[in-house]
C-alpha positions in Angstrom: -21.9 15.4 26.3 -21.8 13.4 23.0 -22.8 16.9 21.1 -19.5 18.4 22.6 -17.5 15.8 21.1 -19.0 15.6 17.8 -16.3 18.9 16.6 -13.0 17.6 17.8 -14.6 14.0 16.1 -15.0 15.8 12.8 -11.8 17.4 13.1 -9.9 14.0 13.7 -11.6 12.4 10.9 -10.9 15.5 8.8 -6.8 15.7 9.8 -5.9 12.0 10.0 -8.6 10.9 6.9 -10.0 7.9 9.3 -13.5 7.5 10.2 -14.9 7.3 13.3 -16.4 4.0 14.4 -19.4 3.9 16.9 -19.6 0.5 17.5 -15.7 0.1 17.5 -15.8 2.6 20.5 -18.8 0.9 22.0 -16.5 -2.3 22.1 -13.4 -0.5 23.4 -15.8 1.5 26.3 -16.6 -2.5 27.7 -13.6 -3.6 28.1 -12.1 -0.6 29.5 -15.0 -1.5 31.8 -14.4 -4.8 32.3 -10.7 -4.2 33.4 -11.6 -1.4 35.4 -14.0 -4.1 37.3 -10.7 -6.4 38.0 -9.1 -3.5 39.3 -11.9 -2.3 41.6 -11.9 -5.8 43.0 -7.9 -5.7 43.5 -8.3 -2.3 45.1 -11.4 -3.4 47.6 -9.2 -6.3 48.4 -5.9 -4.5 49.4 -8.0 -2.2 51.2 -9.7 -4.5 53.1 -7.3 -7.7 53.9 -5.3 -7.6 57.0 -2.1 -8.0 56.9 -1.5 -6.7 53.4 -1.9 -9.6 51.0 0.6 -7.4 48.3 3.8 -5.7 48.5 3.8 -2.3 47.0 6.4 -2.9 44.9 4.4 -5.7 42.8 0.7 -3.9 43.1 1.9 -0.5 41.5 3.2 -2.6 38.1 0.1 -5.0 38.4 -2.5 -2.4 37.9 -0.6 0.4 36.7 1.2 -0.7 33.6 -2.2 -2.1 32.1 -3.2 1.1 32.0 -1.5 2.2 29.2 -3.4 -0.7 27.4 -6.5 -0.2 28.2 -9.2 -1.5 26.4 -7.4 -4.2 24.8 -8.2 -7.7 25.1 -5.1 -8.8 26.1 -5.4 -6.6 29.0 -9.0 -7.8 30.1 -7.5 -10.9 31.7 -4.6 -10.0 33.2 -7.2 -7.3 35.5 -9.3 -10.0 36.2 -6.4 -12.2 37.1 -4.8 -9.9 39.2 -7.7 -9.9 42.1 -8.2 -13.5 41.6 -4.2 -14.4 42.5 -4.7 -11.8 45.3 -7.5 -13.0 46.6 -6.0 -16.5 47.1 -2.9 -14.8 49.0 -4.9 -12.7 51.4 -5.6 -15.2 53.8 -1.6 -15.6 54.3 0.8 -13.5 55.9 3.4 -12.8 54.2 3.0 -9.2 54.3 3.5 -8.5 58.3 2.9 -4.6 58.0 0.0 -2.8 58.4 -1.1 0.8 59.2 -2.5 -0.3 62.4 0.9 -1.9 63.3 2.3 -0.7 66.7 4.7 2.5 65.8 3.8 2.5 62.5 3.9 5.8 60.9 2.2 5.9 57.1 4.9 3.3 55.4 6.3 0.3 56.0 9.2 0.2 57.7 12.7 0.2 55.9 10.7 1.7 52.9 
């Protein structure tokens, strides 16, 4: 796989006159890998927590909208953070619906 990169690398370098950095990307790849860890977490605990310990309307934003910034540190925490505040609301209520609410059919209702 790295062999079918090394063209379109070599062409970049070529058009834009930058260089390539190994170790840059190396650095990037971790902490796109660390975010992606904070939102793995925040996905297994939406999945998982009954009731629903998020609203739709706040998780979309919350892990969406980092996405265009992945691989930044200033993106690394908010990941993290976002499954640590959610994990201190799932025990609460405060979202009532759930798919296994009586006549529920695939959303919430009023949504």
């Amino acid at each position: 796989m790295v062999g079918d990169l090394e063209g379109p690398v070599r062409f970049l370098e070529t058009t834009t006159g930058l260089v390539f950095s190994e170790s840059r990307f190396r650095e990037v790849m971790a902490l796109v890998n660390e975010q992606e860890e904070g939102n793995r977490r925040t996905r297994d605990l939406i999945a998982s927590a009954r009731p629903c310990p998020i609203d739709l309307n706040d998780g979309i934003p919350a892990v969406m909208v980092p996405q265009w910034h992945r691989g930044t540190e200033c993106r690394r925490g908010p990941a993290a953070g976002t499954s640590s505040r959610l994990a201190g609301t799932a025990s609460t209520a405060w979202c009532t619906w759930s798919p296994t609410t009586p006549g529920a059919a695939g959303s919430p209702p009023g949504r």
